[in-house]
N, C-alpha and C positions, 0 to 999 in steps of 0.2 A: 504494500500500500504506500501511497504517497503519503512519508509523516515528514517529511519538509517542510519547513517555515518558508519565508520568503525571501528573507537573506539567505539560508543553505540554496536555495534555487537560484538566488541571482550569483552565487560563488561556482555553483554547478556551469552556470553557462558562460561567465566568464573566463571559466578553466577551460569549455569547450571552445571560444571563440579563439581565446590565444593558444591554444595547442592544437587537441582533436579531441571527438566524443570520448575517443578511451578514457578519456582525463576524469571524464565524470562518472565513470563504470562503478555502482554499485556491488560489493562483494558480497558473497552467500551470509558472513557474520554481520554485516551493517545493512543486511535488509531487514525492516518490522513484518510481522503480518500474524496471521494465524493459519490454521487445518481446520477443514470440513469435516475428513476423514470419511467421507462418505460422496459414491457418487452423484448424488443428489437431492440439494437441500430447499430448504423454505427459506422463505423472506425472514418468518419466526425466526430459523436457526440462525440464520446467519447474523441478523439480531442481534440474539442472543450471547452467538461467538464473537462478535465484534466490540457487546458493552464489557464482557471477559476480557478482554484483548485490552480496551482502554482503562479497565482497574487493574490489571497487571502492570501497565506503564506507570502509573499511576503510582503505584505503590511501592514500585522498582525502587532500588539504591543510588540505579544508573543514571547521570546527571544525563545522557541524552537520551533515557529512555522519559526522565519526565518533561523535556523538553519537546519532545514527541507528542506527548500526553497533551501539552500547552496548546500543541499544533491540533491535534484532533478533537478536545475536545467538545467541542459546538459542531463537528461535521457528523451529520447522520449516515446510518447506513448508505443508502441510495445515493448520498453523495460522493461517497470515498472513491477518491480515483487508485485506481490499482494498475501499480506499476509493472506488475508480471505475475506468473503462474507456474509454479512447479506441478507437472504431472507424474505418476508412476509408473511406468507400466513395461512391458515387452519391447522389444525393438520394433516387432510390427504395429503394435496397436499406438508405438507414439509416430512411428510415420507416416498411419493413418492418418491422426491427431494431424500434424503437420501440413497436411494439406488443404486444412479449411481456410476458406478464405478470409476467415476473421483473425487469423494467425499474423500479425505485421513483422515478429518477428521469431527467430527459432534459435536453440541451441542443444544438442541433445549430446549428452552424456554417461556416465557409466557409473556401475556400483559392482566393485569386485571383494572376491571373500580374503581374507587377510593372509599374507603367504607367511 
């Protein structure tokens, strides 16, 4: 989800204008968000997981997870814009995935067992 304030977004895109996009790339540890864990939810659930999401920020230790909190919290569900989507699944069934044309962008990845 987008938990940026307005300053972390004008810092984002000045990093992008004087370098490149990479400059602004989001890592797996400094994205927010939450799990469904289910393939298909309600407006309820999701609710639900979202006002869970902003009392964990909320009551975090982490100075930028309650600055986060500062950021989100007056936006309702329907309004959160979300930044990206982790899916789980097969190689085929994410390539599938892949092809939808609401897809703007892709990366797929691996998960191996520990040698």
């Amino acid at each position: 989800m987008n938990t940026y304030n307005n300053s972390q977004l004008r810092t984002f895109q000045q990093e992008a204008k004087e370098y490149d996009w990479s400059a602004t790339f989001i890592r797996e540890n400094g994205a927010l968000g939450f799990s469904t864990r289910t393939p298909f939810t309600s407006n309820t659930d999701l609710e639900y997981e979202y006002n869970n999401f902003l009392k964990l920020l909320k009551t975090s230790a982490f100075r930028e997870h309650k600055n986060a909190y500062n950021t989100m919290k007056n936006i309702k569900i329907d309004d959160v814009e979300i930044l990206g989507v982790v899916i789980y699944g097969t190689k085929d069934e994410i390539a599938e995935i892949m092809k939808n044309p609401i897809i703007k962008a892709s990366s797929l990845g691996g998960v191996v067992d520990n040698y």
